[in-house]
TITIKOL-376832 format. One line per field, with one value per residue: residue number from 1; residue in three letters; x, y, z of N, C-alpha, C, O, CB in turn. Coordinates in steps of 0.02 Angstrom, whole numbers. Glycine has a CB too. Layout:
REM TITIKOL-376832
num = NUM ...
residuo = ala ...
n.x = X ...
n.y = Y ...
n.z = Z ...
ca.x = X ...
ca.y = Y ...
ca.z = Z ...
c.x = X ...
c.y = Y ...
c.z = Z ...
o.x = X ...
o.y = Y ...
o.z = Z ...
cb.x = X ...
cb.y = Y ...
cb.z = Z ...
END
This chain:
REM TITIKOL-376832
num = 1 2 3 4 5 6 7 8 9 10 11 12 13 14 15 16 17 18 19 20 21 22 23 24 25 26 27 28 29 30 31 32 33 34 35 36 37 38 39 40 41 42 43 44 45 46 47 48 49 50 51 52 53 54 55 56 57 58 59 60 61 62 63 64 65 66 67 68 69 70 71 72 73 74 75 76 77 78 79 80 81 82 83 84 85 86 87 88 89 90 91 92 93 94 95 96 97 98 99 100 101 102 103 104 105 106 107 108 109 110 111 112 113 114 115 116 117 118 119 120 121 122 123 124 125 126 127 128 129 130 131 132 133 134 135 136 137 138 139 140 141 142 143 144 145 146 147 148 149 150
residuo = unk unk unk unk unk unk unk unk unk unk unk unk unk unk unk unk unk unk unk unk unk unk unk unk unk unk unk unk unk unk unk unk unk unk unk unk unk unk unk unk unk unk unk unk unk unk unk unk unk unk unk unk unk unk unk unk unk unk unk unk unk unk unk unk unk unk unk unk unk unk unk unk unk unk unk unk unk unk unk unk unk unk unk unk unk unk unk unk unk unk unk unk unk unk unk unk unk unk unk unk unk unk unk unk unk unk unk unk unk unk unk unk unk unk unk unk unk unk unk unk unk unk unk unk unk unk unk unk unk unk unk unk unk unk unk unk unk unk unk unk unk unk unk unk unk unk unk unk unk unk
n.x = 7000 6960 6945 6946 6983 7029 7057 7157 7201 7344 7395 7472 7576 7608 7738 7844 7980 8066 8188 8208 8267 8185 7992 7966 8039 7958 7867 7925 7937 7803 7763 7855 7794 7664 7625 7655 7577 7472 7530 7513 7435 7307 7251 7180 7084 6982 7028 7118 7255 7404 7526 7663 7737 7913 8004 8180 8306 8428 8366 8319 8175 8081 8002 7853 7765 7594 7499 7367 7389 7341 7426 7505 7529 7601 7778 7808 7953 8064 8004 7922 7882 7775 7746 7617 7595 7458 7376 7322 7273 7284 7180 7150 7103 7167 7120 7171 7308 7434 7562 7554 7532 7620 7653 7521 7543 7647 7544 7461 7552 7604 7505 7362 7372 7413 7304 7192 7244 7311 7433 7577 7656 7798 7823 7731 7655 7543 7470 7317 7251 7087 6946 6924 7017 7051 7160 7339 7369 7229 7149 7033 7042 7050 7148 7180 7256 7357 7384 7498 7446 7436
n.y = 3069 2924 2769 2595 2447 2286 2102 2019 1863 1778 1808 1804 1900 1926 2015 2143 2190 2320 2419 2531 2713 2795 2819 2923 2861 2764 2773 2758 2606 2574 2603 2521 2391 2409 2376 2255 2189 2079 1971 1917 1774 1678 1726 1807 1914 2042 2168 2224 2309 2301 2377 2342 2361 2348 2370 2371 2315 2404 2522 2537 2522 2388 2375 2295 2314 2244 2097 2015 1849 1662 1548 1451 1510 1543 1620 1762 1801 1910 1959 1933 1843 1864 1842 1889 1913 1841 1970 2082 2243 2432 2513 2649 2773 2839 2995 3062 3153 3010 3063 3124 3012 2959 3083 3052 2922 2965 3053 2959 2874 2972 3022 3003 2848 2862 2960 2845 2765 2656 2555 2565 2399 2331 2274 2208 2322 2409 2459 2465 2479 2493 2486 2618 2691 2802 2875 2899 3032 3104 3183 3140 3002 2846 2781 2611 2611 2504 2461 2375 2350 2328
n.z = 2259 2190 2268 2302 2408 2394 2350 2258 2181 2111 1946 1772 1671 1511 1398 1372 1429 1542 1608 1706 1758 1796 1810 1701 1605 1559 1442 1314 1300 1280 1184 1070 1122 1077 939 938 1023 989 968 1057 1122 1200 1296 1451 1481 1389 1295 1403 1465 1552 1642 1732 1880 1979 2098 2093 2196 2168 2176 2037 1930 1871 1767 1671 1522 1479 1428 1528 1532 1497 1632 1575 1447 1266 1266 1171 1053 1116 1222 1374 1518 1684 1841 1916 2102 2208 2326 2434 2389 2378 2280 2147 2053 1930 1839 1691 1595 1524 1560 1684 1766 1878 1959 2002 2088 2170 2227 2313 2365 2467 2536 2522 2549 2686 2755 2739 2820 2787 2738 2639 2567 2509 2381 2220 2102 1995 1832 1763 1618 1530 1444 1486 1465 1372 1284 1294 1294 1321 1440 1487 1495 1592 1707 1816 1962 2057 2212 2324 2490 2668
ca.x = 7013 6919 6989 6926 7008 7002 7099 7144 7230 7377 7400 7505 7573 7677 7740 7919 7996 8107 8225 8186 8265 8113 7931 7957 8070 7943 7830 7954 7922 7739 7754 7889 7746 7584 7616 7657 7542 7429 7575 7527 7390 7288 7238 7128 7048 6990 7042 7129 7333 7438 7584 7673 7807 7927 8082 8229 8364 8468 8329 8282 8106 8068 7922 7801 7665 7588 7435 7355 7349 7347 7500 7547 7518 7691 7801 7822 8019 8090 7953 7940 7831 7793 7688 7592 7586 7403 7391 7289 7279 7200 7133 7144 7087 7207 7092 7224 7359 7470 7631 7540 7525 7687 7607 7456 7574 7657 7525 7440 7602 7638 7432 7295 7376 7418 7242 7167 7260 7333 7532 7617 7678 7835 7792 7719 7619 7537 7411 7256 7206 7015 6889 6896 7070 7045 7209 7379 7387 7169 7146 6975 7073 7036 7178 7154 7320 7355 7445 7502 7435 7424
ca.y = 3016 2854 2684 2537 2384 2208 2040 1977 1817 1777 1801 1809 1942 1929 2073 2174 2242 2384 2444 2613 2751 2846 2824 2960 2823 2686 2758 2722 2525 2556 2606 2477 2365 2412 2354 2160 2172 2051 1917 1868 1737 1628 1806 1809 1988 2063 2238 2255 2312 2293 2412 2311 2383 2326 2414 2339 2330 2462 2584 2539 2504 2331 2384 2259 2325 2176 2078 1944 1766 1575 1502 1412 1550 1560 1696 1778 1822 1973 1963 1916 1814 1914 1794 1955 1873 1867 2003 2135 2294 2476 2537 2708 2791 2911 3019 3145 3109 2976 3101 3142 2961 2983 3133 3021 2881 2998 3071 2900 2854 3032 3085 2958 2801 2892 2973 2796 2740 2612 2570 2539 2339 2306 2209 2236 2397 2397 2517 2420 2505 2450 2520 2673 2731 2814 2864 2934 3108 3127 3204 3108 2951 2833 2711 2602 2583 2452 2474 2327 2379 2302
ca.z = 2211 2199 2286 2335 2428 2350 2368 2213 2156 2061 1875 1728 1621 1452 1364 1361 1498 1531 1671 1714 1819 1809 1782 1638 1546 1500 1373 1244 1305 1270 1105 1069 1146 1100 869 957 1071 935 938 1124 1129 1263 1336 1499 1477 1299 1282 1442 1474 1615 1671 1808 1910 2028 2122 2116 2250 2178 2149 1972 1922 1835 1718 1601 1465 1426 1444 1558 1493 1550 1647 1522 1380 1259 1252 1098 1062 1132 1294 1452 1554 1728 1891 1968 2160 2259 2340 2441 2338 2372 2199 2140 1963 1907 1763 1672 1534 1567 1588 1743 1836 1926 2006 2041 2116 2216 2309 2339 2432 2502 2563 2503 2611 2759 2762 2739 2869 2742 2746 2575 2557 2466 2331 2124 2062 1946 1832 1732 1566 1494 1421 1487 1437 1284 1245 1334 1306 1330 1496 1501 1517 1668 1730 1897 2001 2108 2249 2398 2539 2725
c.x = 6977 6943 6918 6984 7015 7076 7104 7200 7305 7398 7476 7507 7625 7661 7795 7906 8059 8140 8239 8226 8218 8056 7928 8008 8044 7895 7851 7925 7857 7739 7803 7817 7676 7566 7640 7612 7487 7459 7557 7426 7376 7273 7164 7055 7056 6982 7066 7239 7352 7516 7618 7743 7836 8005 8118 8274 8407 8450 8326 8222 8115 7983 7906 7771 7671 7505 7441 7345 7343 7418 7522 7541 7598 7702 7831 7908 8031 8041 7981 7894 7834 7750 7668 7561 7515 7425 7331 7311 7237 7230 7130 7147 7109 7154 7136 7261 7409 7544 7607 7534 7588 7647 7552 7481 7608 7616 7458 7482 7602 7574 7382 7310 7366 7323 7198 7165 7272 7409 7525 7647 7729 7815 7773 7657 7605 7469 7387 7222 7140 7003 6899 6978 7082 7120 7274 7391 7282 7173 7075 6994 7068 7106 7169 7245 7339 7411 7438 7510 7442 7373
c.y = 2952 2793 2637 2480 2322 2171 2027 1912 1818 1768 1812 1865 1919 2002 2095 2208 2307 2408 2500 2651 2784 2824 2850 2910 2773 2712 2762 2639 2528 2558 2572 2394 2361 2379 2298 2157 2115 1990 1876 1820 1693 1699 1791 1860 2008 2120 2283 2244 2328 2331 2378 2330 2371 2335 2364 2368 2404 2527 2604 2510 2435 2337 2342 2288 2265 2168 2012 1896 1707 1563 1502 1464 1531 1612 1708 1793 1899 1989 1925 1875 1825 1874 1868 1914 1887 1909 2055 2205 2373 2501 2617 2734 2825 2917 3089 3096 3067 3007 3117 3091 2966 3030 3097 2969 2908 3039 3034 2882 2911 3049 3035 2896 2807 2908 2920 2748 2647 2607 2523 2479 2349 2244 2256 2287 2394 2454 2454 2462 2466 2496 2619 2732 2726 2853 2902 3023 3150 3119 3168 3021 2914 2772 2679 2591 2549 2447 2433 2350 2307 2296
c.z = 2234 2231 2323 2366 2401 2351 2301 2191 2098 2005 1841 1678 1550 1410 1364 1394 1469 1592 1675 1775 1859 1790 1704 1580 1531 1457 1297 1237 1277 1189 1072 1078 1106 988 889 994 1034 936 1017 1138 1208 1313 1395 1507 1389 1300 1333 1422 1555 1614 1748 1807 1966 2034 2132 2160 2227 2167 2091 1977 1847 1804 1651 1566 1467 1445 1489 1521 1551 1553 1588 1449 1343 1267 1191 1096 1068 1199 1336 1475 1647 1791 1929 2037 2182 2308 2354 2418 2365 2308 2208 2074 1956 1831 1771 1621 1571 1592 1669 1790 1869 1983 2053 2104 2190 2273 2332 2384 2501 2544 2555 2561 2684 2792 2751 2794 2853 2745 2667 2587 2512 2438 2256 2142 2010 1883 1767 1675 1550 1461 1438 1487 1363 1244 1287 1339 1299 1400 1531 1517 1586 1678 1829 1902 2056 2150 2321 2458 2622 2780
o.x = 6969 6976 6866 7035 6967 7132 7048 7257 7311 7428 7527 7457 7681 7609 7825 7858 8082 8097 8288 8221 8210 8063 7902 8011 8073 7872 7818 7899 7845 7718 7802 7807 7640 7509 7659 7600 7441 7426 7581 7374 7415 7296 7109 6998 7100 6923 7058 7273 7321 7560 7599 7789 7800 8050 8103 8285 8415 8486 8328 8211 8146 7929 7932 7716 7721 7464 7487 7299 7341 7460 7552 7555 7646 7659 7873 7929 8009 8052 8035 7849 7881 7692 7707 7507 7501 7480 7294 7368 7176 7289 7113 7194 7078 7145 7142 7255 7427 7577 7652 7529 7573 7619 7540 7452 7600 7632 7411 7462 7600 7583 7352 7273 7331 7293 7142 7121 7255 7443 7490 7684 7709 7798 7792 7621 7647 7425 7423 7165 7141 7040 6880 6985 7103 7127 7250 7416 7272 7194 7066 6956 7081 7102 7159 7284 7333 7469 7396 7563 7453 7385
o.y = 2937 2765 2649 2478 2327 2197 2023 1936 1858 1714 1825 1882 1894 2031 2044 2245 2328 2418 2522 2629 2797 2801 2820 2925 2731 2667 2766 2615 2478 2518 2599 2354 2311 2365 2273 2098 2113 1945 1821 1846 1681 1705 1768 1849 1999 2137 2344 2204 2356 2303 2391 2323 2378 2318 2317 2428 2451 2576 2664 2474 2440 2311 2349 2290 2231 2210 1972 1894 1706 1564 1546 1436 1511 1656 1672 1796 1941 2044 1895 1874 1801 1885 1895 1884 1946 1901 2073 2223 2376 2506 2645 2718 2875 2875 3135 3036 3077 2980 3121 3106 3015 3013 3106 2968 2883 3055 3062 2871 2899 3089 3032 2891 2777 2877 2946 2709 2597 2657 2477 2491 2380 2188 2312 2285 2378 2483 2415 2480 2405 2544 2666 2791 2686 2855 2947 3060 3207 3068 3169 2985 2947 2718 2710 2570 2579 2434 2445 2369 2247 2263
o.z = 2293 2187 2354 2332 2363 2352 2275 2190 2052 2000 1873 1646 1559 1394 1349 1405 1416 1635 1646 1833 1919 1734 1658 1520 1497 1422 1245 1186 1243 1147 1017 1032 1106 970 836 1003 1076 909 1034 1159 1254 1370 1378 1529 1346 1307 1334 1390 1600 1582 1805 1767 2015 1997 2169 2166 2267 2154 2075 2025 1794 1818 1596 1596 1462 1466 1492 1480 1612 1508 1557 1396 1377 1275 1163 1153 1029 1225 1341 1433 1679 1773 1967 2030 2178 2335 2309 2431 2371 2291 2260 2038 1975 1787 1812 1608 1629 1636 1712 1850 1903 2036 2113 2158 2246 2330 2361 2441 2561 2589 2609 2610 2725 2835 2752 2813 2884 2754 2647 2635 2463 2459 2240 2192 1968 1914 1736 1685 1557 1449 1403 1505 1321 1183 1322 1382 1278 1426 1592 1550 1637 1647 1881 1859 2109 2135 2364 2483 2612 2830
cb.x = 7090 6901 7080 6882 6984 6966 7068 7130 7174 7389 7351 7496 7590 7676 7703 7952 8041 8064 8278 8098 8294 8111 7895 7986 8129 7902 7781 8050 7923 7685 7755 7953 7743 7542 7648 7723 7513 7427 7674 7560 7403 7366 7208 7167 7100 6939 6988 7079 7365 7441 7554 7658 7812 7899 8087 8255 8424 8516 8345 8314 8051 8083 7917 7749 7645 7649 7393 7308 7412 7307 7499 7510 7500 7731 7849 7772 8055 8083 7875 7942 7837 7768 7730 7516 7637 7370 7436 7279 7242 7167 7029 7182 7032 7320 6987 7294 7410 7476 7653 7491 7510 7757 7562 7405 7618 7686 7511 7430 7690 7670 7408 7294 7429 7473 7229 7185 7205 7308 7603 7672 7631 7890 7702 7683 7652 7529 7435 7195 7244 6945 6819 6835 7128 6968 7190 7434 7468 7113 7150 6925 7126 6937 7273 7080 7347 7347 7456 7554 7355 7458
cb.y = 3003 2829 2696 2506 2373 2221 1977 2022 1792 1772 1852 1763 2010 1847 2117 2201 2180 2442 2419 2619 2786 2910 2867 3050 2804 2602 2796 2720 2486 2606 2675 2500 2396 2540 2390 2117 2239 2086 1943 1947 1700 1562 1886 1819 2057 2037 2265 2228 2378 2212 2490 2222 2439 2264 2466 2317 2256 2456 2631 2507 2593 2265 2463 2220 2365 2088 2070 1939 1720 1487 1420 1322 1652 1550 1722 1852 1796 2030 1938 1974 1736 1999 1713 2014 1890 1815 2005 2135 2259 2552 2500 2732 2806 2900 3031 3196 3164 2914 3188 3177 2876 3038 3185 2974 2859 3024 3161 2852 2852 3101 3170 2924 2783 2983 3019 2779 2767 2632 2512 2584 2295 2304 2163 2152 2457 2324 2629 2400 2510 2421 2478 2671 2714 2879 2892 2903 3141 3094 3279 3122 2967 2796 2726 2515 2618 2391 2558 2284 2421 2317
cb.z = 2204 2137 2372 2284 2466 2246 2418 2162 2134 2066 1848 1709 1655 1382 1381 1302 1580 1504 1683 1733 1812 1775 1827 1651 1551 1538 1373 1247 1386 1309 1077 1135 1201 1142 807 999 1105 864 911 1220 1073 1296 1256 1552 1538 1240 1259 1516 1423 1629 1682 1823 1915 2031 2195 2072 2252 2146 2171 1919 1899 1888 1685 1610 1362 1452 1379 1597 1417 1507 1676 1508 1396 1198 1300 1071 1008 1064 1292 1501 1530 1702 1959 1924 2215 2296 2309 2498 2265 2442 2190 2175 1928 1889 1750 1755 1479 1535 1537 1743 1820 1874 1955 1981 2066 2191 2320 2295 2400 2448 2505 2405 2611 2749 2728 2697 2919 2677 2846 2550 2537 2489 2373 2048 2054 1965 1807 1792 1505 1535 1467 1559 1470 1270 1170 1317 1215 1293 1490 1435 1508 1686 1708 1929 2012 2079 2258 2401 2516 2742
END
C-alpha cells in the first residue's frame, strides 16, 4: 500500500456529524450529507470531502463528512463546525469499495505502522476523497487516509 509522511497545518471542516459504534454505521451520515453538501460555502478545496474521525472516551467514534473551508466560514443548520489540529500524518490510499476501509484502517494500525516503524498518535483520522474517488461501491476508487503518527 502506498504512504507517504507529511506535516500538515490546521484546518477547518463543516458538515454533520454522527456518533458511531462502528465504522459500518456512518454511511447513512454520508448520504444524509452528501444532497447539503451545496449549502456550505467559503470552501478551501473544490471537489474535495473530508471523513474526520475521532474516538471518544467511552469508545464511540466522533465522525464528520464535510468539507474544508475558512475559519470563519458559517455553519449551515443541522452541522457542525470541526478545527482538524496541525499535525504529523502518515498517508495511505486505500483503492477498493468503501465497505472495505475499515479493513484498510485496521491493517494500517495492526501491520503497515509497525513495519514502518511508525507508532499510532492519539488524536483525529481522517480519510480525503478527490478526484480520484469515483464512487463508494467502485472498487477502482482511491481514498487517502490520514493517520497521527509520531
Amino acid at each position: 500500500m502506498d504512504h507517504r509522511i507529511v506535516s500538515l497545518p490546521a484546518f477547518t471542516v463543516v458538515g454533520m456529524e454522527h456518533i458511531a459504534r462502528t465504522p459500518n454505521d456512518i454511511g447513512p451520515l454520508w448520504r444524509r450529507f452528501l444532497p447539503r453538501e451545496h449549502e456550505i460555502g467559503h470552501r478551501t478545496e473544490t471537489g474535495v470531502s473530508y471523513g474526520v474521525c475521532t474516538p471518544q472516551p467511552d469508545g464511540m467514534l466522533r465522525y464528520v463528512a464535510g468539507v474544508a473551508v475558512a475559519h470563519d466560514a458559517a455553519v449551515p443548520e443541522g452541522m457542525v463546525k470541526f478545527q482538524v489540529p496541525a499535525q504529523k500524518y502518515g498517508v495511505f490510499t486505500h483503492r477498493d469499495v468503501v465497505a472495505r476501509v475499515g479493513e484498510t484502517f485496521r491493517t494500517i494500525h495492526t501491520r503497515l505502522l509497525p513495519k514502518l516503524g511508525l507508532r499510532a498518535q492519539a488524536g483525529v483520522e481522517f480519510e480525503r476523497y478527490d478526484e480520484r474517488f469515483i464512487g463508494p461501491d467502485d472498487p477502482t476508487s482511491e481514498t487517502d487516509i490520514y493517520i497521527p503518527v509520531e
